[in-house]
C-alpha positions as CSV (number, residue, x, y, z in Angstrom):
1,X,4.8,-10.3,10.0
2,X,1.2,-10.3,10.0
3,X,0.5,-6.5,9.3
4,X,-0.2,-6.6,5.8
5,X,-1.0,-2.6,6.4
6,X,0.4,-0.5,3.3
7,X,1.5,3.5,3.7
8,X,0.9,5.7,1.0
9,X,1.8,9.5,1.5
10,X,0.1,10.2,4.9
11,X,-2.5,7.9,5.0
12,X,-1.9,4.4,5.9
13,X,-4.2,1.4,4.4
14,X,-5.3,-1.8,5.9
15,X,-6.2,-3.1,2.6
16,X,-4.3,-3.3,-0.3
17,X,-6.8,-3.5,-2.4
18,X,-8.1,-0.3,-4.4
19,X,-11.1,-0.4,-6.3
20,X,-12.8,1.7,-9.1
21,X,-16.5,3.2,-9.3
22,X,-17.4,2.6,-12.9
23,X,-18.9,-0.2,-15.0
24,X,-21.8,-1.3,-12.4
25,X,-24.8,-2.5,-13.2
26,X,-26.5,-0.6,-10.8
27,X,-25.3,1.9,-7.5
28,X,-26.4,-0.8,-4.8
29,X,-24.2,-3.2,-6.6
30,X,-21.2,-1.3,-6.4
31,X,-21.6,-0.6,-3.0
32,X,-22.0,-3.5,-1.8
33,X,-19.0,-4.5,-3.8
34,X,-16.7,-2.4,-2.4
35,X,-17.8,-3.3,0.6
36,X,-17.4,-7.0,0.0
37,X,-13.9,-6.1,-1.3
38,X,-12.5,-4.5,2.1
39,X,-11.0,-1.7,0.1
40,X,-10.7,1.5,1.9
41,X,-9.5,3.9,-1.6
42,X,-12.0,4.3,-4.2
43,X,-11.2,5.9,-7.5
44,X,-13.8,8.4,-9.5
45,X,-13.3,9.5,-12.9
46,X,-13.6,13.4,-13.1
47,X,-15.4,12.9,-16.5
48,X,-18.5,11.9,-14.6
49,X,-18.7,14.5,-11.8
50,X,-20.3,17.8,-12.8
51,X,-17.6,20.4,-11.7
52,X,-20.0,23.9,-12.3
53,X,-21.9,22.4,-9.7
54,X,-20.9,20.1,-7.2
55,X,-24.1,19.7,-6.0
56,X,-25.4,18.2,-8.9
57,X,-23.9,15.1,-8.6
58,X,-25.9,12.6,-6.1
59,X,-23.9,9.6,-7.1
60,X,-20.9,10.9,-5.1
61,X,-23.4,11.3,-1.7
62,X,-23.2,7.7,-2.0
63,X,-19.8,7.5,-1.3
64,X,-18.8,7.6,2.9
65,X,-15.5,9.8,2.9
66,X,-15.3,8.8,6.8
67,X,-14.7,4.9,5.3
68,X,-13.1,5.5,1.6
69,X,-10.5,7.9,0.3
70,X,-11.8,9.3,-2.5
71,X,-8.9,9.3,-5.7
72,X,-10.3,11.1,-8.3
73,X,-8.9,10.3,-12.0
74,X,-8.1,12.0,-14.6
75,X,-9.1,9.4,-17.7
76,X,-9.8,11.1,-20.8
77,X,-7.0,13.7,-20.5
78,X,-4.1,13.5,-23.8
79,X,-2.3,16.1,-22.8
80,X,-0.2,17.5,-19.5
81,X,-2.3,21.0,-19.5
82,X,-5.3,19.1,-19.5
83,X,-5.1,16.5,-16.8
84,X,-3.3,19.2,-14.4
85,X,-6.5,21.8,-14.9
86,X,-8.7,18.7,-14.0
87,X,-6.6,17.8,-11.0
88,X,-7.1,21.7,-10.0
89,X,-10.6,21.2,-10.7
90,X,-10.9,17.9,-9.1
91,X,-9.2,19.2,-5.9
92,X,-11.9,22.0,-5.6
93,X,-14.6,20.1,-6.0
94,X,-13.9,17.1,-3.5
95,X,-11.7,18.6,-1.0
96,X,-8.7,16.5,-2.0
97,X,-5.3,17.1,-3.2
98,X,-4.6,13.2,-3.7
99,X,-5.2,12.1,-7.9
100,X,-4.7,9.5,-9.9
101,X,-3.4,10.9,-12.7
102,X,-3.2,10.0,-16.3
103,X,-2.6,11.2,-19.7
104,X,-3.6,8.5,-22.5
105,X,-2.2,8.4,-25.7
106,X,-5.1,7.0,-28.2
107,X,-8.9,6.5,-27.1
108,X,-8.3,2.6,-28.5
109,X,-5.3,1.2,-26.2
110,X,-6.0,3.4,-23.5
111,X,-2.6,3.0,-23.5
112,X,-0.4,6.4,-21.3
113,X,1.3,8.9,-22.9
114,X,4.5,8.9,-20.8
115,X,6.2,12.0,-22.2
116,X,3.3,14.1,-21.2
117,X,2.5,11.8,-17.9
118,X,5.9,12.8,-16.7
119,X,5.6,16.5,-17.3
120,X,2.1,16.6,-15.6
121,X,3.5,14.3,-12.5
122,X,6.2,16.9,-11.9
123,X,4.1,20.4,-12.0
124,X,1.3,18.7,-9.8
125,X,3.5,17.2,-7.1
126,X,5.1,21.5,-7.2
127,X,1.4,22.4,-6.8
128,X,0.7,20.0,-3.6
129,X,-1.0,16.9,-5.2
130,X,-0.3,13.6,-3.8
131,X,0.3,12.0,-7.3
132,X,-0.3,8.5,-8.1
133,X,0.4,7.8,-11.8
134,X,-1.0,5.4,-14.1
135,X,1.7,4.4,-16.2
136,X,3.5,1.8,-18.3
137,X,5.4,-1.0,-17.2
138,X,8.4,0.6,-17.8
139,X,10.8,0.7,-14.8
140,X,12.9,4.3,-16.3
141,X,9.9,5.9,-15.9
142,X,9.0,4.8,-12.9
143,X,12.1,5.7,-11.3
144,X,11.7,8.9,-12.9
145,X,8.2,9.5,-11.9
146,X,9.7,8.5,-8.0
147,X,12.2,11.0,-8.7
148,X,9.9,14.0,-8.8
149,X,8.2,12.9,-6.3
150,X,5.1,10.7,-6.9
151,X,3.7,9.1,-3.7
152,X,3.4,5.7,-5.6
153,X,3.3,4.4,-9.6
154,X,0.6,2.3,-10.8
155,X,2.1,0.2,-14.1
156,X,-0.7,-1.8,-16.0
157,X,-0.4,-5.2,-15.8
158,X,-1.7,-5.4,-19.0
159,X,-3.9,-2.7,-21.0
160,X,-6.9,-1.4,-19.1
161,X,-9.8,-3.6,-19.5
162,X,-8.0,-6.6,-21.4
163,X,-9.0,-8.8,-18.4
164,X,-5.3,-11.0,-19.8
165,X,-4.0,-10.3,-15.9
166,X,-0.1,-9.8,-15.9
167,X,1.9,-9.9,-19.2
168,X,5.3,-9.3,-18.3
169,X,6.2,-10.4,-14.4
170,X,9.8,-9.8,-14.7
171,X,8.1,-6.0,-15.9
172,X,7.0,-5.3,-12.5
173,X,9.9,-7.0,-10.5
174,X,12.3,-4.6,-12.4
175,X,10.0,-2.0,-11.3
176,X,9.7,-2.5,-7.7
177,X,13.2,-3.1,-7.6
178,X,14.1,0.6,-9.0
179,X,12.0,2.3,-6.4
180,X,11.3,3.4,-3.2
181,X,7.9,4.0,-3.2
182,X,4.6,2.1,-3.1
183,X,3.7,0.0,-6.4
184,X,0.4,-0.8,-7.4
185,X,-1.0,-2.6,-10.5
186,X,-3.6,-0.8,-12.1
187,X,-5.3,-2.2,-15.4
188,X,-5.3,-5.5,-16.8
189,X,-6.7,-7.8,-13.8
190,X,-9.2,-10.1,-14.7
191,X,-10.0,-12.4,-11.9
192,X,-8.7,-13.1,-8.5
193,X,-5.3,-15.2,-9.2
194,X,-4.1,-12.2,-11.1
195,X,-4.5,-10.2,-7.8
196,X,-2.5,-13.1,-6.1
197,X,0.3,-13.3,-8.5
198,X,0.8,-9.6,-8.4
199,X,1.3,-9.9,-5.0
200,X,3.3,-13.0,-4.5
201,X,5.4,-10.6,-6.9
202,X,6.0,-8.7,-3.8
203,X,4.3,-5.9,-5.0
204,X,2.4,-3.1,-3.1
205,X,-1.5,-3.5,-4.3
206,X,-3.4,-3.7,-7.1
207,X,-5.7,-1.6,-8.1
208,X,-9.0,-2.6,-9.9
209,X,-12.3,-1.9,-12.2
210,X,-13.6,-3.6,-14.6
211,X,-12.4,-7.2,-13.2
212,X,-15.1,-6.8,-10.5
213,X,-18.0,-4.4,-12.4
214,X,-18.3,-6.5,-15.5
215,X,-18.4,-9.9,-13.3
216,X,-21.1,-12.2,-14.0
217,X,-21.7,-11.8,-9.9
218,X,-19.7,-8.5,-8.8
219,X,-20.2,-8.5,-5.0
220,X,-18.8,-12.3,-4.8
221,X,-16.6,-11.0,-7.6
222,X,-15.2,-8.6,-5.2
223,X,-14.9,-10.9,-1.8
224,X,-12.5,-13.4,-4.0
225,X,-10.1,-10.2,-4.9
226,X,-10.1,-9.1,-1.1
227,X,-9.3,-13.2,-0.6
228,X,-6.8,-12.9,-3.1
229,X,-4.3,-9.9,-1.9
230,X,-4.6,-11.4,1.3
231,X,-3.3,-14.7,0.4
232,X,-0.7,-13.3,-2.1
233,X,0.7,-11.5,0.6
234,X,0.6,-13.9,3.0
235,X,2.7,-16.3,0.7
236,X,5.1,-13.5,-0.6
237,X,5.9,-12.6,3.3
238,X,6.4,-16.8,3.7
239,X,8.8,-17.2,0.9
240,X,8.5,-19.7,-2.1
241,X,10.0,-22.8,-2.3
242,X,12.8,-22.9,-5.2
243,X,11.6,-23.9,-9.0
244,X,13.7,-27.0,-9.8
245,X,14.1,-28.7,-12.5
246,X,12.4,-32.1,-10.8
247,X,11.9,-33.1,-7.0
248,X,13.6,-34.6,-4.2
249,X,15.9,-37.4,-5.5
250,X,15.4,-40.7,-3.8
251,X,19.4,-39.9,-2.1
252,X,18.0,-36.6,-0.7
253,X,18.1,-37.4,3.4
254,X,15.0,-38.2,5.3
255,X,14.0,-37.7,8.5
256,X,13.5,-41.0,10.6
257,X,10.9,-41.0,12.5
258,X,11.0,-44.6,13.9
């Protein structure tokens, strides 16, 4: 009851907490970040690695691929050609067929474009990727994207860097309920009760950015979020009293203890 570890693909994770690599103030901030935040999957945005030459990119030295997997992302891609050529690119360049992969719509909602996400899911799962979507909280397409074989979806919560935590619960529920395969949040968290919620939700992890890099304090920022999976978990696995419409009535029967 206590192993709170989550399997993706063929990599199993102690914490289900996933963190992101943009935003910081500074790279000794975000490291110690995501080390305060337990998470063991760090996502990097292929925009910001310089593909011609690996070499040239002494930010991603930082990263210690014997403690993280490294996801990269495909943000910035509007169309299914696009992100899949960055996936190729992305596996070449760090060594890894697993991607978060997503296909916006508009550079102002940041909002996916799910006709194109779907058709991008399904040529790179043929092509070997471990595919983890970014998507909308829409529980068709989930099940779709599960159907050609994604190793997990990642519905926002709520649109990527609202900070408004979780619009639509019953969203989600819907969506874990369609699938068979790991769900995480992604987009929308804003502090550390949103992580809880999502979990008490009984759903997979969550998956976060801008929550933790904008922070006033990021590295204590980050140890509330690792706080807050823990303890969503830990009450989703305990199971929630029933919502009534008032408490005990004073006929309910007591216990004597005299």
């Amino acid at each position: 009851m206590n192993d709170h570890s989550l399997q993706i693909a063929d990599r199993t994770f102690s914490s289900r907490l996933f963190i992101g690599s943009a935003r910081y103030p500074d790279p000794d901030t975000m490291l110690k970040a995501w080390d305060s935040s337990g998470a063991e999957l760090v996502t990097v945005s292929m925009r910001r690695v310089n593909l011609e030459n690996i070499q040239d990119n002494p930010w991603i030295d930082l990263i210690d691929r014997d403690r993280y997997q490294v996801l990269p992302n495909t943000a910035g891609c509007y169309t299914a050609t696009e992100a899949i050529l960055v996936a190729e690119l992305a596996r070449e360049a760090l060594d890894t067929n697993w991607v978060k992969l997503e296909v916006i719509a508009d550079d102002e909602s940041l909002l996916p474009d799910s006709s194109e996400l779907l058709v991008a899911a399904e040529r790179l799962v043929t092509n070997g990727f471990v595919v983890l979507p970014y998507c909308t909280s829409d529980p068709v397409l989930c099940r779709r994207l599960a159907d050609v074989g994604c190793a997990a979806v990642m519905p926002l919560a709520s649109p990527i860097g609202s900070g408004r935590g979780i619009d639509n619960p019953y969203q989600l529920i819907l969506i874990k309920e369609a699938v068979n395969i790991p769900v995480i949040v992604d987009a929308g968290i804003g502090t550390a009760s949103d992580v809880t919620i999502a979990m008490e939700l009984g759903l997979d992890g969550v998956l976060l950015n801008t929550a933790v890099a904008e922070a006033k304090h990021p590295v204590l920022m980050a140890e509330a979020m690792a706080h807050a999976w823990q303890a969503g978990r830990a009450a989703y696995l305990a199971g929630r009293i029933p919502r009534r419409t008032c408490g005990y009535s004073r006929t309910r029967e007591t216990i004597d203890v005299t």
